[in-house]
N, CA, C and O atoms as a DFTB+ gen file, in Angstrom:
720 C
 N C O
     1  1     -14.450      38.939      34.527
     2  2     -13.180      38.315      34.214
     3  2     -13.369      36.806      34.284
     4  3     -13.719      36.241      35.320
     5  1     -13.077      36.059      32.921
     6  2     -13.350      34.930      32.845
     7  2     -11.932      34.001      33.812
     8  3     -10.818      34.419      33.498
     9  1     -11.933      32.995      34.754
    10  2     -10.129      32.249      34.837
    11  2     -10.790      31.063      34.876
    12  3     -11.980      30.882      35.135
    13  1      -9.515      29.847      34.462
    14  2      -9.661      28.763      34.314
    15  2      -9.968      28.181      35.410
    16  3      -9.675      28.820      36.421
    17  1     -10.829      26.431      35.668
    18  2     -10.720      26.504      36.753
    19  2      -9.734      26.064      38.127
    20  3      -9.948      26.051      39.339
    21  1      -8.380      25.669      37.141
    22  2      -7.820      25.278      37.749
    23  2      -7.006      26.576      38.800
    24  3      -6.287      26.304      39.761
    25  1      -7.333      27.960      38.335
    26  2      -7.073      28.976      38.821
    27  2      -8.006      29.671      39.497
    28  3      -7.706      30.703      40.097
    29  1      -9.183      29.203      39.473
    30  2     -10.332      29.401      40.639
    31  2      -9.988      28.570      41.174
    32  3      -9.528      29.300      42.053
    33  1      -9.713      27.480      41.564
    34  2      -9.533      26.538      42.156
    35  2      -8.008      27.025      43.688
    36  3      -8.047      26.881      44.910
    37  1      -7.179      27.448      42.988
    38  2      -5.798      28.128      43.199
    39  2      -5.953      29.716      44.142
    40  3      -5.173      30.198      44.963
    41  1      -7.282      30.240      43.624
    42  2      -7.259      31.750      44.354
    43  2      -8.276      31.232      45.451
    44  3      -8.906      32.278      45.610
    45  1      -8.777      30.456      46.189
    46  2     -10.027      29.944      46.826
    47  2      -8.921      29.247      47.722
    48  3      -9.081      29.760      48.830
    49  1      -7.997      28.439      47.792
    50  2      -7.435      27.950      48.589
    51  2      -6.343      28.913      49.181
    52  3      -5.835      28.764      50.293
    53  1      -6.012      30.042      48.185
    54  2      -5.011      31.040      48.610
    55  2      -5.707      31.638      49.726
    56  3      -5.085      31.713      50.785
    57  1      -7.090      32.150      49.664
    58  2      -7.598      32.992      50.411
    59  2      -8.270      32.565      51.514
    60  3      -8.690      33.273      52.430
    61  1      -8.366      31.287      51.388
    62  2      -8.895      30.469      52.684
    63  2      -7.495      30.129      53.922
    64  3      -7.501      29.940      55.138
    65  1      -6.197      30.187      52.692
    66  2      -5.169      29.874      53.576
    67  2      -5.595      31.102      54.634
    68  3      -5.870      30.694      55.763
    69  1      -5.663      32.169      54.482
    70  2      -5.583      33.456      54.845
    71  2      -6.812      33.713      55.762
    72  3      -6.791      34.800      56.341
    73  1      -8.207      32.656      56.068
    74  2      -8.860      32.814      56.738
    75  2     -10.042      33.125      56.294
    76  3     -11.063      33.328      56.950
    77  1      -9.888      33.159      55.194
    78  2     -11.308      34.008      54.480
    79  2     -12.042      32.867      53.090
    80  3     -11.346      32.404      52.187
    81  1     -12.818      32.736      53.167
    82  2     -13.354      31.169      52.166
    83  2     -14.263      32.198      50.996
    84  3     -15.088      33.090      51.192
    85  1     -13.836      31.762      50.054
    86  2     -14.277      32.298      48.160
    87  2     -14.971      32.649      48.324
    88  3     -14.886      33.867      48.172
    89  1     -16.273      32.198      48.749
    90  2     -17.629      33.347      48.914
    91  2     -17.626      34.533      49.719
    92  3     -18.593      35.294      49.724
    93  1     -16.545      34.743      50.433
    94  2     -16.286      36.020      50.887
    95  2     -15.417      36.414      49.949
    96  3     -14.425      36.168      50.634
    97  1     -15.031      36.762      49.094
    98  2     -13.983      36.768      48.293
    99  2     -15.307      37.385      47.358
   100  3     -15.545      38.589      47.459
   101  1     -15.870      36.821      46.759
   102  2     -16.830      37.140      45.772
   103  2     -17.643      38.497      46.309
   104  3     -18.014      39.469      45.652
   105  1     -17.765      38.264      47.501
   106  2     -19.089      39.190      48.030
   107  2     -18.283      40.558      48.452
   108  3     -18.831      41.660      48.456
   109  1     -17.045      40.362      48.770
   110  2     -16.080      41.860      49.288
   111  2     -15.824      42.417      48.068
   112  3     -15.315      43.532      48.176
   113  1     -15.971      42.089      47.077
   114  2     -15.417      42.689      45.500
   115  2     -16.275      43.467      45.172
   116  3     -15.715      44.449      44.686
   117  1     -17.409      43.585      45.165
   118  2     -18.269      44.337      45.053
   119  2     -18.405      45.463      46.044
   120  3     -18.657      45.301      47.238
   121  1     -18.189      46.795      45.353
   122  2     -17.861      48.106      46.065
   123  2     -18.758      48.439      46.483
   124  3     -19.746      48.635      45.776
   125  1     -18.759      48.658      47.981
   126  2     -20.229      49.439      48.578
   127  2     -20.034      50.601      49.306
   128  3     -19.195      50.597      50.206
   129  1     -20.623      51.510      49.078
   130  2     -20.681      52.783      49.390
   131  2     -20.777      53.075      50.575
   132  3     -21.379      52.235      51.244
   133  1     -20.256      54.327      51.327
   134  2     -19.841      54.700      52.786
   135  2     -19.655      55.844      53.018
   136  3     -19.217      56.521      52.088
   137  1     -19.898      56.473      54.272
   138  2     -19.490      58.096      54.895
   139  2     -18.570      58.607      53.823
   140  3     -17.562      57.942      53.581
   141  1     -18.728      59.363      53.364
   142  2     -17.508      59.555      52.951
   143  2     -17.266      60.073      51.245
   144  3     -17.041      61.195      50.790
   145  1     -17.371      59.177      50.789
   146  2     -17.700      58.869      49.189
   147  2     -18.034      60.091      49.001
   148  3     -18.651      60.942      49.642
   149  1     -17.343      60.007      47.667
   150  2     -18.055      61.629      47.054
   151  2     -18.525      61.081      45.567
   152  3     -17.581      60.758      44.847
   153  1     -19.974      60.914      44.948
   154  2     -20.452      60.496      44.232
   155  2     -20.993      61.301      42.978
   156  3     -21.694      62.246      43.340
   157  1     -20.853      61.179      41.512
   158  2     -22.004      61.835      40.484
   159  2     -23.104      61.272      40.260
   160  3     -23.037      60.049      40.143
   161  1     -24.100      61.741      40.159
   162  2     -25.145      61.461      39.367
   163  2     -25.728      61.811      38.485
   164  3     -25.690      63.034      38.356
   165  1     -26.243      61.339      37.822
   166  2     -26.227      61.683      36.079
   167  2     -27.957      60.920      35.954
   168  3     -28.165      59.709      36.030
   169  1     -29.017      61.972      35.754
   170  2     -30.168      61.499      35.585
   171  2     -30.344      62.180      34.177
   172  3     -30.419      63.408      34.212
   173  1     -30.449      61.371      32.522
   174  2     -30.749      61.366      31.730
   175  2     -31.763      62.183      31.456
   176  3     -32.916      61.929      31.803
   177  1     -31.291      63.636      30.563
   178  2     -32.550      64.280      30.391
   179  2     -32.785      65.650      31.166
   180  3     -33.295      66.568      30.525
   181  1     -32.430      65.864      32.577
   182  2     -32.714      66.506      33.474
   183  2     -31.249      66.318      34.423
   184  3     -30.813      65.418      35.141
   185  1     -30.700      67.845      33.954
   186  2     -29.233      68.453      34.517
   187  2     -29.475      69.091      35.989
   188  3     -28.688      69.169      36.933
   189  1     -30.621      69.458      35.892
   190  2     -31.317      69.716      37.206
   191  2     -31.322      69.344      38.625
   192  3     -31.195      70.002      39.657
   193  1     -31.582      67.583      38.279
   194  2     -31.833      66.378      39.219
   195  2     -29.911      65.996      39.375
   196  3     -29.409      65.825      40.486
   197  1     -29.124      65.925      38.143
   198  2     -28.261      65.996      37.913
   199  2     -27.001      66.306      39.319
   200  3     -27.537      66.640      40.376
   201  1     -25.812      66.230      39.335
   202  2     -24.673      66.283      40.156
   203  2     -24.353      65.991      41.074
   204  3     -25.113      65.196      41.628
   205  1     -23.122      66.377      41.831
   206  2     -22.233      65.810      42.642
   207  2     -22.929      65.874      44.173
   208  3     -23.599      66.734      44.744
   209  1     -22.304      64.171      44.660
   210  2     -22.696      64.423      46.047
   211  2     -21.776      63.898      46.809
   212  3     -20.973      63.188      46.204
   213  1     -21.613      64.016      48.017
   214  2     -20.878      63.170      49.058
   215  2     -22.182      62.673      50.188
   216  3     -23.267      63.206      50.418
   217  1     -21.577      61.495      50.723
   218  2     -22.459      60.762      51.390
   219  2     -22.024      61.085      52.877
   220  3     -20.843      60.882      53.161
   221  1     -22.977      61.627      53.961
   222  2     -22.549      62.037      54.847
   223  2     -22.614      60.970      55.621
   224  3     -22.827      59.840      55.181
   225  1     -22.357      61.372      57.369
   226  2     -22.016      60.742      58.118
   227  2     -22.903      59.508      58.589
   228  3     -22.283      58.764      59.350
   229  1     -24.409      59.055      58.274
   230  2     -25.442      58.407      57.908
   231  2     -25.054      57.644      56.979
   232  3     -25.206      56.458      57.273
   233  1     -24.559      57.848      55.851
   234  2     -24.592      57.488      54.565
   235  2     -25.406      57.489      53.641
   236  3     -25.459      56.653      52.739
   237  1     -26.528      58.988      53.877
   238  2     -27.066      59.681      52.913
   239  2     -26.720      60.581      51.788
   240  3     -25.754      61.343      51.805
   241  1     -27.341      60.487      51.063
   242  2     -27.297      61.412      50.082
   243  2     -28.529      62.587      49.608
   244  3     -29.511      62.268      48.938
   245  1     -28.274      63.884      50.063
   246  2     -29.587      64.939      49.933
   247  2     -29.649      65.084      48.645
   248  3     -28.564      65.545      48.290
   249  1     -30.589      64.885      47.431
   250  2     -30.848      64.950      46.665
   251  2     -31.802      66.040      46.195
   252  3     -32.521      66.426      47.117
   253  1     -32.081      66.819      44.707
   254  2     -32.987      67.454      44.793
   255  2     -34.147      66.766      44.470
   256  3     -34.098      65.584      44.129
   257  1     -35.254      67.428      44.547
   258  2     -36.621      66.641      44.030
   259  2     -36.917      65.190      45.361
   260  3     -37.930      65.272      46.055
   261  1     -35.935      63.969      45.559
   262  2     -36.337      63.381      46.096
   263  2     -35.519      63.484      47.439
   264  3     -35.684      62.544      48.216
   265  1     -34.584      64.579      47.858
   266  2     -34.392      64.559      49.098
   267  2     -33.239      63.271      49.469
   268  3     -32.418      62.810      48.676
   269  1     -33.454      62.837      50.965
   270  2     -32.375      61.963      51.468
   271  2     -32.823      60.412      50.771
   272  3     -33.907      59.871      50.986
   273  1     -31.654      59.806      49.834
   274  2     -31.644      58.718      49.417
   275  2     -30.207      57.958      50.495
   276  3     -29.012      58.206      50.653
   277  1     -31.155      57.000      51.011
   278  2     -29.879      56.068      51.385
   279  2     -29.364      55.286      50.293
   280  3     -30.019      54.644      49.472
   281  1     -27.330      55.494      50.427
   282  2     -26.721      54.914      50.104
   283  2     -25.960      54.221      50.163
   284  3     -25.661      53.341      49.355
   285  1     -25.145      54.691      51.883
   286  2     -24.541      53.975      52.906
   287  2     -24.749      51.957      52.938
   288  3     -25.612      51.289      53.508
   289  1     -23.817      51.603      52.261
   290  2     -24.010      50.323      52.701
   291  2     -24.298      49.252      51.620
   292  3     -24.118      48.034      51.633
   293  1     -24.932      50.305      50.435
   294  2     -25.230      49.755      48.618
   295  2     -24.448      49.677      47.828
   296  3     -23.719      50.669      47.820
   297  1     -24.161      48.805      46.961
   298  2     -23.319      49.128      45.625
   299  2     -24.039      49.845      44.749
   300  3     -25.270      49.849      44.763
   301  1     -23.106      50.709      43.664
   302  2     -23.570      51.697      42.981
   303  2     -24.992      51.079      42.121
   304  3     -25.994      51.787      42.028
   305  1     -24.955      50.140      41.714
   306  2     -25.951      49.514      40.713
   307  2     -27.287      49.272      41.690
   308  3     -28.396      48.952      41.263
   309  1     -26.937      49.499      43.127
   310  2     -28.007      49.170      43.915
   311  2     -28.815      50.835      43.916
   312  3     -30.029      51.026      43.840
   313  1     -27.816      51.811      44.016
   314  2     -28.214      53.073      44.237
   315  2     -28.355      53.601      43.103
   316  3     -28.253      54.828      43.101
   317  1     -28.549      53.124      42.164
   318  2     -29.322      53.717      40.858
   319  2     -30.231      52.912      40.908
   320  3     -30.840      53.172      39.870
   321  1     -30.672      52.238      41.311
   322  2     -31.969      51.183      41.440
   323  2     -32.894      52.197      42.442
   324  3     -34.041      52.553      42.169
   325  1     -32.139      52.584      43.669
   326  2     -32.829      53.302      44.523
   327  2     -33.536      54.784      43.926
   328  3     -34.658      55.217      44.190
   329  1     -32.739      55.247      43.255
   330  2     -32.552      56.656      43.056
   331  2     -33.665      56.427      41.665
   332  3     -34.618      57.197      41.541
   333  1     -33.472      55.514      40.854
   334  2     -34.729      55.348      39.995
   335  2     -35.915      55.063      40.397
   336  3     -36.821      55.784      39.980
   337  1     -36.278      53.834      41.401
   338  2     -37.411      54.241      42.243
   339  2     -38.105      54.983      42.405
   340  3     -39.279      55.117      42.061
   341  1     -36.997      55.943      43.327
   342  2     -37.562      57.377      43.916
   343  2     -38.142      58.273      43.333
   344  3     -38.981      58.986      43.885
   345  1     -37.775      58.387      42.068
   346  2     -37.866      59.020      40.802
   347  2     -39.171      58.592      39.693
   348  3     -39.645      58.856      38.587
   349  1     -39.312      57.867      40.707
   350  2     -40.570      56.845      39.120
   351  2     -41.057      56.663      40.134
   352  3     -40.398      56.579      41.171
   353  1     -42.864      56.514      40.054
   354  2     -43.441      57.241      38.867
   355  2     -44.041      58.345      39.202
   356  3     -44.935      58.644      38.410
   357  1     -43.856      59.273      40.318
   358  2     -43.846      60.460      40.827
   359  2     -43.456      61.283      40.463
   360  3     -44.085      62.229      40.937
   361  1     -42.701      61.609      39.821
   362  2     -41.677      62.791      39.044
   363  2     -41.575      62.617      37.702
   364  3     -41.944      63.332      36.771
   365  1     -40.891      61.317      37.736
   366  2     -40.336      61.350      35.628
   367  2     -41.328      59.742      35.673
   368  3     -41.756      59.144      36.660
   369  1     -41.439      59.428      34.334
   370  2     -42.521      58.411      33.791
   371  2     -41.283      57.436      33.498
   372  3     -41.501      56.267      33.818
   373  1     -39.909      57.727      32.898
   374  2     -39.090      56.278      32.634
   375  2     -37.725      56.928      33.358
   376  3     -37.049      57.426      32.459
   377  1     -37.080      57.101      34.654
   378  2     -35.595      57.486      34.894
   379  2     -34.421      56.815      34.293
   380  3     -34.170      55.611      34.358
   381  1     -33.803      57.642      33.760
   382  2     -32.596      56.532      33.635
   383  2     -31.391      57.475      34.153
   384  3     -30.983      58.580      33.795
   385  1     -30.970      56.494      35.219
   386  2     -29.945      57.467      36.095
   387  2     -28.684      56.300      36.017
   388  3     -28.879      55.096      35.851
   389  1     -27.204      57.025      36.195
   390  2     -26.149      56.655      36.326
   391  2     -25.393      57.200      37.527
   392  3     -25.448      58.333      38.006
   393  1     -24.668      56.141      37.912
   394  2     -24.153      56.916      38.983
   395  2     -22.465      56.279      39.023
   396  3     -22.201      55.108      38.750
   397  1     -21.498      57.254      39.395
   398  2     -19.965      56.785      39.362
   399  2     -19.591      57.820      40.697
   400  3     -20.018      58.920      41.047
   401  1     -18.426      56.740      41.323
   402  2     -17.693      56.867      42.158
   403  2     -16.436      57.937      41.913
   404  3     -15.319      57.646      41.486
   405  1     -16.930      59.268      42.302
   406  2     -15.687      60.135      41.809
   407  2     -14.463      60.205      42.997
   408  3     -13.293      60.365      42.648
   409  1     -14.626      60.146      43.615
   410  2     -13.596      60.260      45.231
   411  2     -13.974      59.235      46.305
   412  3     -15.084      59.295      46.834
   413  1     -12.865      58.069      46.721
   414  2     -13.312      56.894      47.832
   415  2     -12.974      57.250      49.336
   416  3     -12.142      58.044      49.775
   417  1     -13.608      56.665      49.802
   418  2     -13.085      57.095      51.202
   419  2     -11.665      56.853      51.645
   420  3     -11.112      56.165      50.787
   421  1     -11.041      57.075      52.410
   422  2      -9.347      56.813      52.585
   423  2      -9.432      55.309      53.548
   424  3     -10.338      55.019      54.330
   425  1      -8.306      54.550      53.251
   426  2      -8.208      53.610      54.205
   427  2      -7.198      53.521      55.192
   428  3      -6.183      53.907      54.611
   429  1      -6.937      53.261      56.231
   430  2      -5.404      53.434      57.023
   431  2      -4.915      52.573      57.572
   432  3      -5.514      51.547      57.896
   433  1      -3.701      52.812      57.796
   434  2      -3.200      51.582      58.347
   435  2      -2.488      52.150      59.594
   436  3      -2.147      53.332      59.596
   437  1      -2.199      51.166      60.897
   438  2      -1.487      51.451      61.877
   439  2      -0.774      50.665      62.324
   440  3      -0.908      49.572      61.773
   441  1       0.054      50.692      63.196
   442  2       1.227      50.093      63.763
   443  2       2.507      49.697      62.910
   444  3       2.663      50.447      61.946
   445  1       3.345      48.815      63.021
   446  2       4.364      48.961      62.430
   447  2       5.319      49.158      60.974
   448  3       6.200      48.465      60.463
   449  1       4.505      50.798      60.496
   450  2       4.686      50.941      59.235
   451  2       5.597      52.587      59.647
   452  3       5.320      53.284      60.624
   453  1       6.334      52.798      58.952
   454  2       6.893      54.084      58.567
   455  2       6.638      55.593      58.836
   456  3       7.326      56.527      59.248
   457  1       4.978      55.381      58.307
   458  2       4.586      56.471      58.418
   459  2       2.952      56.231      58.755
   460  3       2.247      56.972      58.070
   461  1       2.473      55.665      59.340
   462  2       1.007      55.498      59.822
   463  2       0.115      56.508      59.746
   464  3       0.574      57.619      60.011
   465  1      -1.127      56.435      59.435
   466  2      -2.336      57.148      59.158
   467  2      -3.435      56.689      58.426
   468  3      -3.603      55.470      58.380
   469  1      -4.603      57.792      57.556
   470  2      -4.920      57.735      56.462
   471  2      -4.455      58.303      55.071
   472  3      -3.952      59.377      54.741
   473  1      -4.862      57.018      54.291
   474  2      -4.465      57.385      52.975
   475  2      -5.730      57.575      51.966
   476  3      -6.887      57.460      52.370
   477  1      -5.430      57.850      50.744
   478  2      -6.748      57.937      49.684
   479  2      -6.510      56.442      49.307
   480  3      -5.479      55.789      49.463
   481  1      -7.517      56.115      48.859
   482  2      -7.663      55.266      48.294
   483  2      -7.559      54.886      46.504
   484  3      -8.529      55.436      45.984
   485  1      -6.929      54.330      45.701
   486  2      -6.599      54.109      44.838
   487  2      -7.105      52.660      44.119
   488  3      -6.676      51.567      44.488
   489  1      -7.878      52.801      43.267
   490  2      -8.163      51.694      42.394
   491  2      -7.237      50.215      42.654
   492  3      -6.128      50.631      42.988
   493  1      -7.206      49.047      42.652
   494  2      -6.777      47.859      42.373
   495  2      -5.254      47.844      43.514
   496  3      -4.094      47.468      43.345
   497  1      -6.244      48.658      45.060
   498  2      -5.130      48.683      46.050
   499  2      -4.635      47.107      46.279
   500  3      -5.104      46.075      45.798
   501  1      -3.468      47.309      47.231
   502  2      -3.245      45.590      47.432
   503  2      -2.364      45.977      48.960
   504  3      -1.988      47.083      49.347
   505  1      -2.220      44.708      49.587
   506  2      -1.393      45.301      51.130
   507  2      -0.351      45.885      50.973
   508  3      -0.005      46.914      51.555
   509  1       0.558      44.964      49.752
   510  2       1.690      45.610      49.505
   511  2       2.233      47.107      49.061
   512  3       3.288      47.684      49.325
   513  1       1.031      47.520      48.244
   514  2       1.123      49.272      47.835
   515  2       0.502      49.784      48.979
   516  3       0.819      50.967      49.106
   517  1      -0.390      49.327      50.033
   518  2      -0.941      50.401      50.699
   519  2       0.353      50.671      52.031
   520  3       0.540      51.738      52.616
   521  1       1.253      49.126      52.296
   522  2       2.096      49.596      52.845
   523  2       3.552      50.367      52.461
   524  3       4.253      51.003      53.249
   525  1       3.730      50.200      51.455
   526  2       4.736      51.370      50.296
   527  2       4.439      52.757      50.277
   528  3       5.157      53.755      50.209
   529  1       2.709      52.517      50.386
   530  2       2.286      54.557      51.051
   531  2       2.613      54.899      52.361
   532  3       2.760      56.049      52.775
   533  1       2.724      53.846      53.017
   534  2       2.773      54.201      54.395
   535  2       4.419      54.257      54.612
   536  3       4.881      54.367      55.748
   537  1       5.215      54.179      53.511
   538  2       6.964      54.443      54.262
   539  2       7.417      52.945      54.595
   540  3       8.401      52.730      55.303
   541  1       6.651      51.940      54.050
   542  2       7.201      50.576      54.422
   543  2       7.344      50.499      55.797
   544  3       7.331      51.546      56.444
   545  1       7.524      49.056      56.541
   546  2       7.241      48.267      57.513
   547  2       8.880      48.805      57.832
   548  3       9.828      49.006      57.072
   549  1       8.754      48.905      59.026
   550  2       9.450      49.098      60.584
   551  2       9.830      47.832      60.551
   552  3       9.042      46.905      60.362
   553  1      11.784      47.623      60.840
   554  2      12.516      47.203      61.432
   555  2      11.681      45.839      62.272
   556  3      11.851      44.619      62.277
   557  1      10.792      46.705      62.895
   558  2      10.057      45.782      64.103
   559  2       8.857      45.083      63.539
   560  3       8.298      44.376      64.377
   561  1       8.211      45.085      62.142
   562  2       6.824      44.266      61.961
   563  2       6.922      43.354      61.457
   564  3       7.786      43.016      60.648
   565  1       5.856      42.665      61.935
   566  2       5.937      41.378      62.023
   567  2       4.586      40.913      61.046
   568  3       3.419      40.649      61.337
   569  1       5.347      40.948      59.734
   570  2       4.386      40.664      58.672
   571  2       3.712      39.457      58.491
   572  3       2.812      39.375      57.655
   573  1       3.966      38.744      59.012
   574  2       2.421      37.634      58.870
   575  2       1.778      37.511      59.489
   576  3       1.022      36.540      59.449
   577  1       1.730      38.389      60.360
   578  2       0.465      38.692      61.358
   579  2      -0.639      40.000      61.090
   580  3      -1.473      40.337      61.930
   581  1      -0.507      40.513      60.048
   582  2      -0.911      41.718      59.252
   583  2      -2.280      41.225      59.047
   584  3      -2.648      40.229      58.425
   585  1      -3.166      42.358      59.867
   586  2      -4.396      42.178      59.710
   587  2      -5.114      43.459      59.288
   588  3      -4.810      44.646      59.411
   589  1      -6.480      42.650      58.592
   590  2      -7.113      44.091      58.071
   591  2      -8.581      43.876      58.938
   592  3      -8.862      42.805      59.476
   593  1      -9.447      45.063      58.974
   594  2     -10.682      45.155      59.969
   595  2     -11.383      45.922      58.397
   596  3     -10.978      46.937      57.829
   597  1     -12.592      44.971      57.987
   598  2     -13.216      45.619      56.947
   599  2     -14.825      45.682      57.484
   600  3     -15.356      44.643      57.874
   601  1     -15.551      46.937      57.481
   602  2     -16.459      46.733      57.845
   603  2     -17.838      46.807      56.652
   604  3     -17.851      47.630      55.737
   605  1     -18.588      46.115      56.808
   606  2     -19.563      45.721      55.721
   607  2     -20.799      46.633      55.743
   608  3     -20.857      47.834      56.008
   609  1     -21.876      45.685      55.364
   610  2     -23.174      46.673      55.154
   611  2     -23.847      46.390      56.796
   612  3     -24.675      47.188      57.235
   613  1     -23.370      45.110      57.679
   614  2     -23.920      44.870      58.154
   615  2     -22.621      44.748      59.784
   616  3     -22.735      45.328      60.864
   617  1     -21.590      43.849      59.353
   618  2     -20.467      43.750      60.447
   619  2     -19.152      44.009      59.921
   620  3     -18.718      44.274      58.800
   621  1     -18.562      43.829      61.258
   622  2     -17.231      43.889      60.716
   623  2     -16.483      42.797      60.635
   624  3     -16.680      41.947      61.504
   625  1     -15.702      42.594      59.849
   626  2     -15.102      41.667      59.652
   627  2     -13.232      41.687      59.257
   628  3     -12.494      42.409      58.587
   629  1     -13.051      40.337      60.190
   630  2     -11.159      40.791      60.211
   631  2     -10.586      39.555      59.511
   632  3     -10.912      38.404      59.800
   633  1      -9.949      39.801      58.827
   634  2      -9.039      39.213      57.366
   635  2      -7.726      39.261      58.324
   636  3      -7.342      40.156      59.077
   637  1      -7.113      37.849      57.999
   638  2      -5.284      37.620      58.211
   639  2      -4.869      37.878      56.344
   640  3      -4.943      37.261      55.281
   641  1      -4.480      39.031      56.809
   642  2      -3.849      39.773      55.136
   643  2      -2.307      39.027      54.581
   644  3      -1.427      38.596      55.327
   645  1      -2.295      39.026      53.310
   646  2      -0.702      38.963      52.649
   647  2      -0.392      39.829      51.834
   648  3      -1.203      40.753      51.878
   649  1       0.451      39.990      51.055
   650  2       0.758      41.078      50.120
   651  2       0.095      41.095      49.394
   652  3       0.294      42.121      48.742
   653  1      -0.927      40.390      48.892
   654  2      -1.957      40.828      47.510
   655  2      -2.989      40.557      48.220
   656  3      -3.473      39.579      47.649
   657  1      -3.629      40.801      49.099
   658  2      -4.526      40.949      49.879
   659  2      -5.183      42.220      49.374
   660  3      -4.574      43.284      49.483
   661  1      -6.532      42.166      48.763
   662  2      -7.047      43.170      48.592
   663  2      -7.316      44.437      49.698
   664  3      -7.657      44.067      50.821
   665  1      -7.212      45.636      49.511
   666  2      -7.546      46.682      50.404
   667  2      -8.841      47.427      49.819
   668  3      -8.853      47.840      48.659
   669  1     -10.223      47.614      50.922
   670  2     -10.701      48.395      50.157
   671  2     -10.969      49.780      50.979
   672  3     -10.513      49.931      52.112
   673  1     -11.598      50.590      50.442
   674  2     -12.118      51.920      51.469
   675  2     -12.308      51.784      52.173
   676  3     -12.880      50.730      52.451
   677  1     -12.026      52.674      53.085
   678  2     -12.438      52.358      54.718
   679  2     -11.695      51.221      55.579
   680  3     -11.636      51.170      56.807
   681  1     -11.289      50.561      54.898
   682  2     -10.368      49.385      55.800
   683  2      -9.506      49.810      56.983
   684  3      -9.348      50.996      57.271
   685  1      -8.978      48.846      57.632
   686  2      -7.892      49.549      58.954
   687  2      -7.041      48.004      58.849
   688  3      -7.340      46.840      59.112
   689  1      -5.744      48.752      58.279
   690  2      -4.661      47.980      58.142
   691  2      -3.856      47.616      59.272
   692  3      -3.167      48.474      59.824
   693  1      -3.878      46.260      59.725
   694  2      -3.092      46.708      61.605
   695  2      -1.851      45.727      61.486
   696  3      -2.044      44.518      61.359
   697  1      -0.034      46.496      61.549
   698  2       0.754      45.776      61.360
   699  2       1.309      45.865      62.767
   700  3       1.617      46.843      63.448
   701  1       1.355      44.337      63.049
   702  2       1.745      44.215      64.835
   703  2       3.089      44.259      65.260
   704  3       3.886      44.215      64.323
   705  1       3.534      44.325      66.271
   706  2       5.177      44.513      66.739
   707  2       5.770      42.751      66.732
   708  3       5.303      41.768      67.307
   709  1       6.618      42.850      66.093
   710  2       7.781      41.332      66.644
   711  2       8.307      41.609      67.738
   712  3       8.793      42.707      68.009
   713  1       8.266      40.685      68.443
   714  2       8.648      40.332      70.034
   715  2       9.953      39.983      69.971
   716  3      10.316      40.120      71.139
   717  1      11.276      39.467      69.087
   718  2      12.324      38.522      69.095
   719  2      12.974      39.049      67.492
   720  3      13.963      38.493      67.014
């Protein structure tokens, strides 16, 4: 997505208001895979090597022919990189594998929402729809203190959220009590 830059300029100061500086912004957009995920794979040629997986509690994936591929922690373009590897030049002479995200992990939110838990996760989430799943904010929350806990390939990391605050899988939405 191409934006002007006076609107890069505009989403970089929005999100820094919020605690979080553009290069985190850039680097959280990119979807990385987790417990959870239920994934296809599609190896060109060979229906065999072929189908569905979920990534278990590791964030492996048992594959046939090459067994446990880690995926836990990669974006998809990383795990067709892997999975072609594995595959070349031991098995097939050129792989060409695809891989898509069929089912995400759920993300949840707690404290002062309606109906608290986990939810599925939905394409182009934002705080505002994930708290509309949850039965909307309680009488008692105290929305600008709305924080999210996202954990990475490596840490975790906690975001001061607003309503278009991206949500992704796995996140933990935490809406706190007003005192007054």
């Amino acid at each position: 997505m191409w934006l002007r830059p006076a609107t890069m300029m505009f989403a970089a100061l929005a999100w820094m208001s919020f605690g979080v500086s553009a290069a985190d912004v850039d680097e959280d957009t990119a979807y990385r895979l987790g417990s959870g995920d239920r994934i296809k794979v599609t190896v060109y040629g060979h229906d065999d090597l072929s189908g569905e997986f979920e990534l278990d509690s590791e964030g492996k994936v048992a594959m046939p022919l090459i067994q446990d591929v880690q995926a836990g922690g990669l974006t998809v373009a990383e795990l067709e990189h892997a999975v072609t590897d594995k595959l070349s030049p031991d098995f097939l002479k050129h792989p060409r594998v695809s891989i898509e995200v069929l089912n995400y992990r759920p993300f949840y939110i707690l404290g002062e929402v309606r109906e608290p838990g986990s939810y599925p996760y939905v394409n182009g989430m934002t705080l505002i729809k994930a708290v509309a799943m949850a039965g909307g904010y309680t009488y008692r929350a105290r929305i600008s203190k709305v924080t999210i806990t996202r954990n990475g390939s490596e840490t975790s990391v906690q975001i001061q959220a607003g309503p278009d605050t991206v949500v992704m899988p796995g996140d933990v939405i935490e809406v706190p009590e007003r005192f007054f």
